[in-house]
MARMARBA-547399 format. One line per 4 residues: number of its first residue (from 1); their letters; for each residue y, x, z of N, C-alpha, C, O, CB. Coordinates in steps of 0.05 Angstrom, whole numbers, padded with zeros to 5 digits, always signed. Glycine has a CB too. Layout:
// residues N
NUM> a> Y/X/Z/Y/X/Z/Y/X/Z/Y/X/Z/Y/X/Z; ... .
// end
This chain:
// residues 167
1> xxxx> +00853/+03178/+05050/+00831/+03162/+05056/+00816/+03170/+05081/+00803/+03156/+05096/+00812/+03161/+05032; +00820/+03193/+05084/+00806/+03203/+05103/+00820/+03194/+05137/+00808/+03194/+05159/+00806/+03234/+05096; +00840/+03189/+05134/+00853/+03175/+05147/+00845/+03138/+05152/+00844/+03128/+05174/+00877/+03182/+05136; +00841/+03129/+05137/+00829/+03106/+05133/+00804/+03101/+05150/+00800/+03084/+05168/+00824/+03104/+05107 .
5> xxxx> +00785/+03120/+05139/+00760/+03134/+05144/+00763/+03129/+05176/+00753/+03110/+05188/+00758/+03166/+05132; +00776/+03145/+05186/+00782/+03158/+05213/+00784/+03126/+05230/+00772/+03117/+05249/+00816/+03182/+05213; +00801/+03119/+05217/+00815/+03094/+05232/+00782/+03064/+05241/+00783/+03047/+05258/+00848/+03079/+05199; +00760/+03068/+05223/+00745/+03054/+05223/+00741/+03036/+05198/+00721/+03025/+05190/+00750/+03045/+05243 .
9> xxxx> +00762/+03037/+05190/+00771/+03023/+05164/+00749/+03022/+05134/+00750/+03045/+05124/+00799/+03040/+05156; +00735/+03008/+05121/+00722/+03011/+05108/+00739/+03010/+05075/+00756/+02993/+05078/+00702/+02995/+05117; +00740/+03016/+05058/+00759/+03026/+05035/+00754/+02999/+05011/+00769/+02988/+04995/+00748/+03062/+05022; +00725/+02997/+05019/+00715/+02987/+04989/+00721/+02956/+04997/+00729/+02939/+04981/+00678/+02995/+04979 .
13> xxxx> +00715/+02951/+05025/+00716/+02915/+05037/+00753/+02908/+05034/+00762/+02886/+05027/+00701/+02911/+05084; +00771/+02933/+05041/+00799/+02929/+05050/+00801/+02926/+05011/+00811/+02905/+05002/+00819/+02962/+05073; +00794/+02940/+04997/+00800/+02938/+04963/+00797/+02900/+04956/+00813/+02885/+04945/+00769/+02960/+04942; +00774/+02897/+04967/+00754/+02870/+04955/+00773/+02852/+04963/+00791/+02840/+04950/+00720/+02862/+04968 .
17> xxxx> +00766/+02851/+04990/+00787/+02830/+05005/+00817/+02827/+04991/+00827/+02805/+04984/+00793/+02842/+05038; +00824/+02844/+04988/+00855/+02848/+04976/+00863/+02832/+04955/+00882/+02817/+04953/+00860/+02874/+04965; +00837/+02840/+04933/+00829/+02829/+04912/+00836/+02804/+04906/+00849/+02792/+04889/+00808/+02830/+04911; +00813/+02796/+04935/+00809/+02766/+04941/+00831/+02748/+04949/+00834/+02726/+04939/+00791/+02762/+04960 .
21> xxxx> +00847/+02759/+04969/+00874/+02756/+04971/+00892/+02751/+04950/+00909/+02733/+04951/+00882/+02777/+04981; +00888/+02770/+04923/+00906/+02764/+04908/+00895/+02742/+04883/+00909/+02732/+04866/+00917/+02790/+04901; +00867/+02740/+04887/+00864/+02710/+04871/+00864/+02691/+04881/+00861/+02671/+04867/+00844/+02705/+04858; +00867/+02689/+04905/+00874/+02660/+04923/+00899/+02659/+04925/+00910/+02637/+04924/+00865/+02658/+04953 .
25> xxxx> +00913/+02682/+04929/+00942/+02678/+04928/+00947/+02667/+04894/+00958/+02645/+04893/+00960/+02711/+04936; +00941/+02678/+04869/+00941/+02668/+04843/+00934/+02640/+04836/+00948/+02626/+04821/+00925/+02682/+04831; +00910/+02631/+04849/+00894/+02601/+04849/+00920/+02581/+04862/+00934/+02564/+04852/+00859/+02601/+04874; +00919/+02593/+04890/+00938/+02579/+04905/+00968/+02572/+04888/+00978/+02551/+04883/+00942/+02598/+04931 .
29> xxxx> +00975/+02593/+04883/+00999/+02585/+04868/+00996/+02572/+04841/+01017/+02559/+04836/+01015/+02608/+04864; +00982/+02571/+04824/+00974/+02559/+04797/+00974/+02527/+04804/+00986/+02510/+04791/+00941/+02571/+04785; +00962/+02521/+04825/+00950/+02497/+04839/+00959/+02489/+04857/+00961/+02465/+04857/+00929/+02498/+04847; +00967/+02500/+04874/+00979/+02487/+04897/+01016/+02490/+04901/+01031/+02473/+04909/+00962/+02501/+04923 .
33> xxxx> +01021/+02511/+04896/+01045/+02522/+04910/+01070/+02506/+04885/+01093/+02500/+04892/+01044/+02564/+04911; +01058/+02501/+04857/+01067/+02482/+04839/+01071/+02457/+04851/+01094/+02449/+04852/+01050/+02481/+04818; +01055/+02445/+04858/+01059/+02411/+04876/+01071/+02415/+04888/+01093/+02407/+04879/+01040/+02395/+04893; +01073/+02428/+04913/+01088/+02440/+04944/+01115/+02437/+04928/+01131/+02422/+04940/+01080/+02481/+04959 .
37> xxxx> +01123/+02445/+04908/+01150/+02454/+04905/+01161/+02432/+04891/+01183/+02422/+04898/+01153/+02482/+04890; +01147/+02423/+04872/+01154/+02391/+04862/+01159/+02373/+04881/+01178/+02358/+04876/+01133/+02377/+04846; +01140/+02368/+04912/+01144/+02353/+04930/+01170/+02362/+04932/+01189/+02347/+04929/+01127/+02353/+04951; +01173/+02391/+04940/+01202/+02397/+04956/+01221/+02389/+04938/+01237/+02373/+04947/+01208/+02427/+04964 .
41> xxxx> +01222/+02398/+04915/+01242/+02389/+04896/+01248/+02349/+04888/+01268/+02335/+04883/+01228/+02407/+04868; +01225/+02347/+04889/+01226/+02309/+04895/+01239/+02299/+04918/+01255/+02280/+04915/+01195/+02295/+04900; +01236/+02307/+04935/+01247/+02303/+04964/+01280/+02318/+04961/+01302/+02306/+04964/+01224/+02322/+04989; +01276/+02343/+04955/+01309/+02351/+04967/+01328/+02332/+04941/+01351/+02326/+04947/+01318/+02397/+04967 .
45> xxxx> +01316/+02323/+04909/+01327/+02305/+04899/+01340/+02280/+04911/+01363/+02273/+04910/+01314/+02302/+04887; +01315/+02264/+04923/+01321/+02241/+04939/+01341/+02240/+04959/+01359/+02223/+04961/+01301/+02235/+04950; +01336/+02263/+04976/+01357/+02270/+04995/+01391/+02266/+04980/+01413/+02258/+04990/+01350/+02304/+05003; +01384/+02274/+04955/+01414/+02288/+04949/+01420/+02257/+04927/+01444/+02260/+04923/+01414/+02330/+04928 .
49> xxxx> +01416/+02243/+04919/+01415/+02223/+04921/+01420/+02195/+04933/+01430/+02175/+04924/+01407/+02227/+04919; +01406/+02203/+04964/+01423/+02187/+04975/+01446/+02187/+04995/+01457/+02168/+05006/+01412/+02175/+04981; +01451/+02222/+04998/+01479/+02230/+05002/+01503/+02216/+04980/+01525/+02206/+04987/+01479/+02264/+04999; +01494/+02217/+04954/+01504/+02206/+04929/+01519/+02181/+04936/+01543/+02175/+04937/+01482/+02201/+04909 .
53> xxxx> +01491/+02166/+04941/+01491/+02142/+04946/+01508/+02132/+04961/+01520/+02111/+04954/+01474/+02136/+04953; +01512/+02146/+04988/+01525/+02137/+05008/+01556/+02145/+05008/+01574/+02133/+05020/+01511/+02145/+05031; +01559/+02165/+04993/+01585/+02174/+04981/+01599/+02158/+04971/+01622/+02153/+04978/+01583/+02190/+04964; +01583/+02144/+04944/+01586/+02120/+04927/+01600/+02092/+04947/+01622/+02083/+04950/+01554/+02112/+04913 .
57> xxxx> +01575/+02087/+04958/+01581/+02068/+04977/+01606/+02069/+04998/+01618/+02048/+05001/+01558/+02067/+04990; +01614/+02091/+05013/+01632/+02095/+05025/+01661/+02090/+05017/+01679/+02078/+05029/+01627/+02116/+05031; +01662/+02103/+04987/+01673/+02097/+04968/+01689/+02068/+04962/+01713/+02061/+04967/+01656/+02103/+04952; +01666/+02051/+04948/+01674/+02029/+04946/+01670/+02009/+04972/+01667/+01985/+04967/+01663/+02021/+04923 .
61> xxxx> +01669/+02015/+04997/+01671/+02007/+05012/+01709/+02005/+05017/+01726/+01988/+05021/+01651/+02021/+05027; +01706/+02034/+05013/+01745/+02039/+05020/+01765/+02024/+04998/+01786/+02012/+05000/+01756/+02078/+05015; +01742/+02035/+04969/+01766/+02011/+04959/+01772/+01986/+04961/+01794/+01975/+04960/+01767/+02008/+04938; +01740/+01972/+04967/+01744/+01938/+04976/+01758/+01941/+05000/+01774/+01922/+05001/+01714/+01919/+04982 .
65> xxxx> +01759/+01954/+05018/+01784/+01951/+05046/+01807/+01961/+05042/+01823/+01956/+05061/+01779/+01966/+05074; +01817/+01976/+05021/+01841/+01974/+05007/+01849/+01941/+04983/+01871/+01930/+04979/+01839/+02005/+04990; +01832/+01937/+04977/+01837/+01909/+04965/+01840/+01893/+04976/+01859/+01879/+04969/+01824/+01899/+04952; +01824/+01883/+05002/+01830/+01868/+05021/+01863/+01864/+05037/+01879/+01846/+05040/+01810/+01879/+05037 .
69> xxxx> +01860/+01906/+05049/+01882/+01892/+05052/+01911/+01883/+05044/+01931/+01873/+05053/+01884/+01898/+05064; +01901/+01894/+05018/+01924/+01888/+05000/+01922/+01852/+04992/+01946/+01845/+04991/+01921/+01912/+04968; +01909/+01834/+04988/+01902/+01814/+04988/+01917/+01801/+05008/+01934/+01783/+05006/+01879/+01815/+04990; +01903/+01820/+05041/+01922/+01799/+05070/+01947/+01801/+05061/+01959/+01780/+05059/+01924/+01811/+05107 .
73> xxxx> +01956/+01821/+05054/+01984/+01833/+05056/+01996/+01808/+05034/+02014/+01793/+05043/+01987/+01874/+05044; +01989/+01804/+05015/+02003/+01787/+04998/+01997/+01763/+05007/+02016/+01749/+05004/+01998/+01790/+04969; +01977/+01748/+05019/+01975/+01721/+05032/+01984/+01717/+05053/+01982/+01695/+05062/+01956/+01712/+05036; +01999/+01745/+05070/+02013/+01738/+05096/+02055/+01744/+05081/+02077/+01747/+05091/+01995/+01770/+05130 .
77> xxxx> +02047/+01742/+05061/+02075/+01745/+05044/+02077/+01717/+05039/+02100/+01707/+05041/+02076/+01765/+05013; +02062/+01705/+05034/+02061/+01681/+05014/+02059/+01657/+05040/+02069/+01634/+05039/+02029/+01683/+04987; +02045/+01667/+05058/+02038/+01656/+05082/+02078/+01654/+05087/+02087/+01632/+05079/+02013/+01681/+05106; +02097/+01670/+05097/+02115/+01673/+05102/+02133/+01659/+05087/+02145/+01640/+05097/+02116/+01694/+05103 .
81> xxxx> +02138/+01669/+05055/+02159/+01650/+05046/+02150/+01624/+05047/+02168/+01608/+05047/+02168/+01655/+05020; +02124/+01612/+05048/+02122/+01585/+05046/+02127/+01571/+05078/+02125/+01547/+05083/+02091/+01580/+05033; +02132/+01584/+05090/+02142/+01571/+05125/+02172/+01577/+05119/+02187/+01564/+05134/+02127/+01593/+05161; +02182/+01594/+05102/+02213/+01593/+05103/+02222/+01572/+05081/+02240/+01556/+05084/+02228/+01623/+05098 .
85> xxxx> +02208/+01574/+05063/+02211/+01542/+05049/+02205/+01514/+05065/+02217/+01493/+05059/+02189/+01540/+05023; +02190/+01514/+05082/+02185/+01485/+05098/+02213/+01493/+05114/+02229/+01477/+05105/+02150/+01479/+05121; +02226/+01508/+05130/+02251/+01514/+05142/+02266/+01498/+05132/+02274/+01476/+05140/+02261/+01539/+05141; +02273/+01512/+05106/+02295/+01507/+05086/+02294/+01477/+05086/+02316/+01466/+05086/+02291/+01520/+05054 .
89> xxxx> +02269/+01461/+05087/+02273/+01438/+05071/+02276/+01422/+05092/+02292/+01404/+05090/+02252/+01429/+05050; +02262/+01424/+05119/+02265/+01414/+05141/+02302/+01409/+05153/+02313/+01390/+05164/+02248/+01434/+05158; +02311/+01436/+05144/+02335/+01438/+05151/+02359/+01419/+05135/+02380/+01408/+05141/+02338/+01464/+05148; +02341/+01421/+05112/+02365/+01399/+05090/+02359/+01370/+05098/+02375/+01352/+05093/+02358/+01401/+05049 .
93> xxxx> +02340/+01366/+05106/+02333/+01338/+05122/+02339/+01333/+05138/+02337/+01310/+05144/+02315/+01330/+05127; +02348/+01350/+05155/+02354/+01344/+05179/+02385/+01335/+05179/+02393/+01316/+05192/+02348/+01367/+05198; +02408/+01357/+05157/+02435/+01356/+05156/+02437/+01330/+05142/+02454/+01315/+05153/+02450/+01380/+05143; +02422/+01316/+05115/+02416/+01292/+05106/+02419/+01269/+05131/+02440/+01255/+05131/+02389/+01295/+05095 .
97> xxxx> +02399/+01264/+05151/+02400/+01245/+05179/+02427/+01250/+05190/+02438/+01228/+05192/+02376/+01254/+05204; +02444/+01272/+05198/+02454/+01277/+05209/+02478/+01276/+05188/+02495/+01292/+05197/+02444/+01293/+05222; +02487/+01266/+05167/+02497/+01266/+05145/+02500/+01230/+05153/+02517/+01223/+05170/+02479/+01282/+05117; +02488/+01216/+05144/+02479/+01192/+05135/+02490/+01187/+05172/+02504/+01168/+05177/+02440/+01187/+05118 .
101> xxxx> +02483/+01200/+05189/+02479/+01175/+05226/+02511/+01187/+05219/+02523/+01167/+05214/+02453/+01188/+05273; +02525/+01205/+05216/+02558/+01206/+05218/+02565/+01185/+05200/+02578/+01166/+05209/+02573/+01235/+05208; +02558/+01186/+05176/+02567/+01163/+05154/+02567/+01130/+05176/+02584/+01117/+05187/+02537/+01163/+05120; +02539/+01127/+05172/+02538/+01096/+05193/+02544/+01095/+05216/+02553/+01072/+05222/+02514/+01083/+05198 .
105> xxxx> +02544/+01112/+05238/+02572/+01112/+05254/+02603/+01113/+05251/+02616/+01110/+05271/+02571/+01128/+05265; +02613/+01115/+05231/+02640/+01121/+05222/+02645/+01085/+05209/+02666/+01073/+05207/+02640/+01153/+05194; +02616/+01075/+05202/+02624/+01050/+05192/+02624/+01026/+05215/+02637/+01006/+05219/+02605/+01044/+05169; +02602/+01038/+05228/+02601/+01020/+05257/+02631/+01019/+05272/+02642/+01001/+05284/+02578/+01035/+05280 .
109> xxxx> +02636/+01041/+05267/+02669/+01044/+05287/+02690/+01031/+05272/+02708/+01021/+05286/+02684/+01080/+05293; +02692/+01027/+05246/+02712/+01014/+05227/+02708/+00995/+05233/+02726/+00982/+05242/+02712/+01015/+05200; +02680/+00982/+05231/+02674/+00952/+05239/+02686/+00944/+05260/+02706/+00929/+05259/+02646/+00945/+05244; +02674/+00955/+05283/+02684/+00950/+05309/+02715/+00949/+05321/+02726/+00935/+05338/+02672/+00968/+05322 .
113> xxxx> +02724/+00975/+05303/+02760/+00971/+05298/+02775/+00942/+05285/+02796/+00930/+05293/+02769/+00994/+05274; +02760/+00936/+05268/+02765/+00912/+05253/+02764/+00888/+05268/+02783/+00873/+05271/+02747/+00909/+05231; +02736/+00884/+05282/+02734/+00865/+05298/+02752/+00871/+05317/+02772/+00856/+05313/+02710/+00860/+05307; +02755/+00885/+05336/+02773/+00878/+05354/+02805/+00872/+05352/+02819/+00860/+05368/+02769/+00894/+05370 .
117> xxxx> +02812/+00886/+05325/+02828/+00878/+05315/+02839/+00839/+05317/+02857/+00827/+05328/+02818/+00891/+05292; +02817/+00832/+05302/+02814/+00811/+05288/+02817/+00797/+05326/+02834/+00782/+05334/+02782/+00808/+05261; +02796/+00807/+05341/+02798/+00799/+05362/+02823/+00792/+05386/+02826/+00774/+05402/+02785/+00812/+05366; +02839/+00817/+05379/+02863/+00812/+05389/+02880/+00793/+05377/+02896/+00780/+05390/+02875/+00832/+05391 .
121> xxxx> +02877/+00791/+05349/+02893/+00767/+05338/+02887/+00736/+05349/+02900/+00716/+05354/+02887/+00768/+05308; +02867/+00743/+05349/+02855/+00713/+05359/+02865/+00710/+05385/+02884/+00694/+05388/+02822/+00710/+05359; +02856/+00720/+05405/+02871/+00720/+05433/+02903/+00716/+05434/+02910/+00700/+05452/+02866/+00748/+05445; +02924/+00726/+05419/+02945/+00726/+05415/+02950/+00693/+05408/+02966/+00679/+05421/+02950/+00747/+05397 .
125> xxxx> +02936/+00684/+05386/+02944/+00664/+05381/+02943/+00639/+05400/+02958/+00620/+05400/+02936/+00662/+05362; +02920/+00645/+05417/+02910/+00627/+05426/+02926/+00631/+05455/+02929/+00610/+05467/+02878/+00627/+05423; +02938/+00655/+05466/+02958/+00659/+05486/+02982/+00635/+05483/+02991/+00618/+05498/+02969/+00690/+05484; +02994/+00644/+05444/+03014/+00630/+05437/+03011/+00606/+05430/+03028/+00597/+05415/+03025/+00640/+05421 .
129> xxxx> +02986/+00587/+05439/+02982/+00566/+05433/+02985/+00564/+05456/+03007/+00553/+05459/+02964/+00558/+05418; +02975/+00567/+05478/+02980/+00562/+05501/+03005/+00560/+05512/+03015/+00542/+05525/+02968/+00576/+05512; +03014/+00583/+05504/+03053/+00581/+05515/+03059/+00554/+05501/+03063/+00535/+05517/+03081/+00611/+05500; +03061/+00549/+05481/+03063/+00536/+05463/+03066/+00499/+05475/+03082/+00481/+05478/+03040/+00547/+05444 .
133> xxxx> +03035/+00504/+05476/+03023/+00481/+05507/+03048/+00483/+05527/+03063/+00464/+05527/+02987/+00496/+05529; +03051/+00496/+05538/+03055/+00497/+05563/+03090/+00487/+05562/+03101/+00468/+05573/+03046/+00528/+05576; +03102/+00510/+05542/+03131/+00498/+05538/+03133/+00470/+05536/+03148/+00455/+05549/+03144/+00508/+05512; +03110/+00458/+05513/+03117/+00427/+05509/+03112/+00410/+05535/+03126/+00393/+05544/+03099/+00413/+05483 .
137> xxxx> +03089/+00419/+05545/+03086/+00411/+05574/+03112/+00413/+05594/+03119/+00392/+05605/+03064/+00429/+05586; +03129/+00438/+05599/+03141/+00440/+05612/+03172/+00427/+05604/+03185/+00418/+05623/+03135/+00462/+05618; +03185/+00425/+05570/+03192/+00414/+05566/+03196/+00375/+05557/+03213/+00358/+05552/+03192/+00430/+05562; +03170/+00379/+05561/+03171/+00341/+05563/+03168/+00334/+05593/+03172/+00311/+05599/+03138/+00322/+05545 .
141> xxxx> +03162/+00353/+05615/+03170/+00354/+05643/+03200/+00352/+05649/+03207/+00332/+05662/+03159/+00378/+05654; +03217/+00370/+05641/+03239/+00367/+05637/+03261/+00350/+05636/+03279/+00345/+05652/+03238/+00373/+05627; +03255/+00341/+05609/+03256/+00322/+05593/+03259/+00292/+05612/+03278/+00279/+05618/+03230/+00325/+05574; +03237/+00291/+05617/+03238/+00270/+05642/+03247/+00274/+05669/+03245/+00257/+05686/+03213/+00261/+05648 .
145> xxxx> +03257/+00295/+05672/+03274/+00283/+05690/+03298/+00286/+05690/+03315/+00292/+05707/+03269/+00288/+05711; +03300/+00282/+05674/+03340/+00270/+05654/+03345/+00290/+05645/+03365/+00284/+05631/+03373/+00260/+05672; +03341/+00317/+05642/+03354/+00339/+05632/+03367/+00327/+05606/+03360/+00307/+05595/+03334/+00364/+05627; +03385/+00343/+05598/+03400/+00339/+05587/+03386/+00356/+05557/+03372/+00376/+05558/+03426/+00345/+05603 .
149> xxxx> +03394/+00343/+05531/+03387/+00352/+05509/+03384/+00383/+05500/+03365/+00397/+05494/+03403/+00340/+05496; +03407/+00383/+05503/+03424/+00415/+05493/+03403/+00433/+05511/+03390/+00451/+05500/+03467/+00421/+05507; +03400/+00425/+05539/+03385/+00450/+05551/+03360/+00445/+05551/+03345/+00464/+05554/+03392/+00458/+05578; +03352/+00426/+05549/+03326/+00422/+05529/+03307/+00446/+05504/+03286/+00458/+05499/+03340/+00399/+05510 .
153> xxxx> +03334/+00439/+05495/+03329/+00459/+05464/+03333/+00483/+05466/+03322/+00501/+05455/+03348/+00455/+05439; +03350/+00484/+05481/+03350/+00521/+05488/+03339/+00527/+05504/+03335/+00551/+05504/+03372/+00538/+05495; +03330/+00518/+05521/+03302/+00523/+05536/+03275/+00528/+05516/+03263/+00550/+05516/+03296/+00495/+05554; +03269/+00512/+05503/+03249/+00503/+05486/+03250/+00529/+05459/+03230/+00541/+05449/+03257/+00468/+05476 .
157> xxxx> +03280/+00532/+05453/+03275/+00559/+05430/+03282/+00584/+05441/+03287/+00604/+05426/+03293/+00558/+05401; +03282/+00586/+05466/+03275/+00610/+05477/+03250/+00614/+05489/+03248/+00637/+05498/+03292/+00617/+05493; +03233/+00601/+05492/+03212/+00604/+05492/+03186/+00615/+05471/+03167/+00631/+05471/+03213/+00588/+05498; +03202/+00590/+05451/+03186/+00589/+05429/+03196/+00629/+05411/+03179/+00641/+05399/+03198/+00552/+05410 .
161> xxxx> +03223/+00638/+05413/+03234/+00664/+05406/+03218/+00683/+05414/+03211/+00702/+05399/+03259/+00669/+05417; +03208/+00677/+05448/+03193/+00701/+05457/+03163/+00696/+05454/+03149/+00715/+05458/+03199/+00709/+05486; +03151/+00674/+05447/+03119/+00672/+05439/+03125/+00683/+05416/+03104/+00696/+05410/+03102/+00641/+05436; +03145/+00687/+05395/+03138/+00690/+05372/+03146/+00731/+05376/+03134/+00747/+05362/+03158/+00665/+05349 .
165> xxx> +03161/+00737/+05393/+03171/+00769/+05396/+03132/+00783/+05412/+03126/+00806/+05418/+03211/+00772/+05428; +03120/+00766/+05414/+03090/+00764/+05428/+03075/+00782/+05403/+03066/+00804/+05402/+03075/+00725/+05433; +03078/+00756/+05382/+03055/+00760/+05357/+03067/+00787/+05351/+03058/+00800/+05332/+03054/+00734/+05328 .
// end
């Protein structure tokens, strides 16, 4: 103490004070340092909470963008076979037209075979009507001017031999 003493120090004020110190420090903590710590404890709750929160959220954030894209993924599937089905069907329609224009071309050309067919007959006949004409013409020409019978007729069925070697 004597040291104390020495220093300026008064013994009985440094005791009191101390004292006092330690019922304000006591008061303080009964009263105050209780709230202080509930705040802190309220707060670092909240905090941790909405780390929680955002965890949570992040969370089902990832799973809805895993659902999603599992979603595109099957509507760009579905997207796909349904353009290879319009293909498919486009394509059978198309060999159908192209089915059916060979068919009615194939009949157009029979036709057209037929007719000209039919067409050449007609021409033929009408050639051999003409020779026909023309022999009797040329044999009643003949004829008049005295030819003689016999060569008449063989004139006349050799003619008539080769209109008919014609048809």
């Amino acid at each position: 103490m004597e040291l104390v003493e020495a220093l300026g120090i008064n013994a009985k004020l440094l005791i009191v004070q101390g004292v006092g110190f330690l019922i304000l420090l006591i008061v303080l903590k009964k009263f105050l340092f209780g709230r202080i710590m509930d705040a802190i404890n309220a707060r670092s709750q909240e905090v941790k909470e909405t780390f929680d929160n955002a965890e949570r959220d992040r969370q089902e954030a990832a799973k809805s963008k895993a659902e999603y894209e599992a979603t595109l993924k099957e509507a760009s599937k579905e997207a796909d076979r349904k353009i290879q089905e319009a293909i498919q069907e486009a394509k059978s329609i198309s060999d159908e037209i192209i089915r059916k224009s060979n068919e009615s071309a194939t009949a157009i050309k029979a036709k057209a075979e037929v007719e000209i067919e039919y067409a050449k007959k007609q021409a033929l006949a009408g050639v051999r009507d003409q020779v026909v004409d023309l022999t009797i013409l040329s044999s009643s020409k003949l004829i008049e001017q005295s030819m003689n019978e016999d060569t008449a007729k063989k004139l006349v069925d050799n003619v008539i031999s080769e209109v008919g070697g014609l048809a």
